[in-house]
N, C-alpha and C positions, 0 to 999 in steps of 0.2 A: 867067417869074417875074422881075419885078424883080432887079436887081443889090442887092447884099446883104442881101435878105429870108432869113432862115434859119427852115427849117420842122423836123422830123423826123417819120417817119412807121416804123411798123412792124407790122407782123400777126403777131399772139397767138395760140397755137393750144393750148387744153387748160393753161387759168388763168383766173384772177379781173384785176381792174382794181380794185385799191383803192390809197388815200392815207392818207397820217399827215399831208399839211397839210389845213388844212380848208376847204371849199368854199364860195367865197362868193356866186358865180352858178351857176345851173343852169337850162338850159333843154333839152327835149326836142323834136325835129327829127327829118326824114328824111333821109337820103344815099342817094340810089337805089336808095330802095324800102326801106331801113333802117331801125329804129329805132336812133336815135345819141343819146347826150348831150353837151349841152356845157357846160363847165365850165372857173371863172375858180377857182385857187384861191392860197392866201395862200403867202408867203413864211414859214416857221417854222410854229410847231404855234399861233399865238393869231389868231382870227376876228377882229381888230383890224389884224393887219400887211398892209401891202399886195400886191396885185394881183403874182403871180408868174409864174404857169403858166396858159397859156390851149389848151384840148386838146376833142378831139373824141373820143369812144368810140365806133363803129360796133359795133352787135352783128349779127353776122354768122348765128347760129344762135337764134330767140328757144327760150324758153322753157329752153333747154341747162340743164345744169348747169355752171357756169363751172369746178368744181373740176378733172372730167370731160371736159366737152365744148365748153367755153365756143371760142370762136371770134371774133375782135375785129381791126378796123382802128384803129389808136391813131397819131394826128396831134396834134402841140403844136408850139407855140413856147414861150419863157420867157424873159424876164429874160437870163437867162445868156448865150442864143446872140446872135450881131452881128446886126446892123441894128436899129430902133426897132422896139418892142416894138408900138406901137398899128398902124405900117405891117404887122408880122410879123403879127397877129392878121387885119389886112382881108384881105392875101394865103390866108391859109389858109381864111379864110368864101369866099370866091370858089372858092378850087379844092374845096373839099368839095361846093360848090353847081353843081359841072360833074363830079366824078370819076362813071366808072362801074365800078362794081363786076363781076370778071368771074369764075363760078364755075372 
């Protein structure tokens, strides 16, 4: 990884993945053999403010109940953490574009 590209990544086991800022891109993708989504969402709660959080959702389990059984691979970058935000986003499409998933 590039020197100061900051990513975070975490797995969710037995929960939901929702937001209270609102989503302004969304596109739906695989990660090794995954269905994932990915999503740009805003700074603050108005579909107006700019580009914040850039994050991928791996769902690990389809059709689960998330409240239950829900199961997720959860990678972002934001605004917040060091290095350029447009750099931190290409680094994370690349490595989701190579991760493999191991049960």
């Amino acid at each position: 990884m590039p020197e100061g590209v900051a990513l975070w990544m975490d797995f969710l086991d037995g929960g939901c993945v929702g937001y209270i800022n609102p989503i302004l891109e969304s596109r739906d993708v695989t990660v090794d053999g995954y269905a994932t989504r990915v999503e740009e969402l805003a700074k603050g709660k108005q579909d107006t403010n700019p580009a914040f959080t850039y994050q991928y959702v791996v769902t690990l389990i389809p059709e689960a109940d998330c409240e239950n059984d829900g199961e997720y691979i959860y990678a972002l970058t934001n605004r917040d953490l060091s290095g350029d935000y447009e750099e931190n986003k290409a680094v994370l499409d690349q490595m989701m574009e190579s991760i493999q998933v191991r049960d």
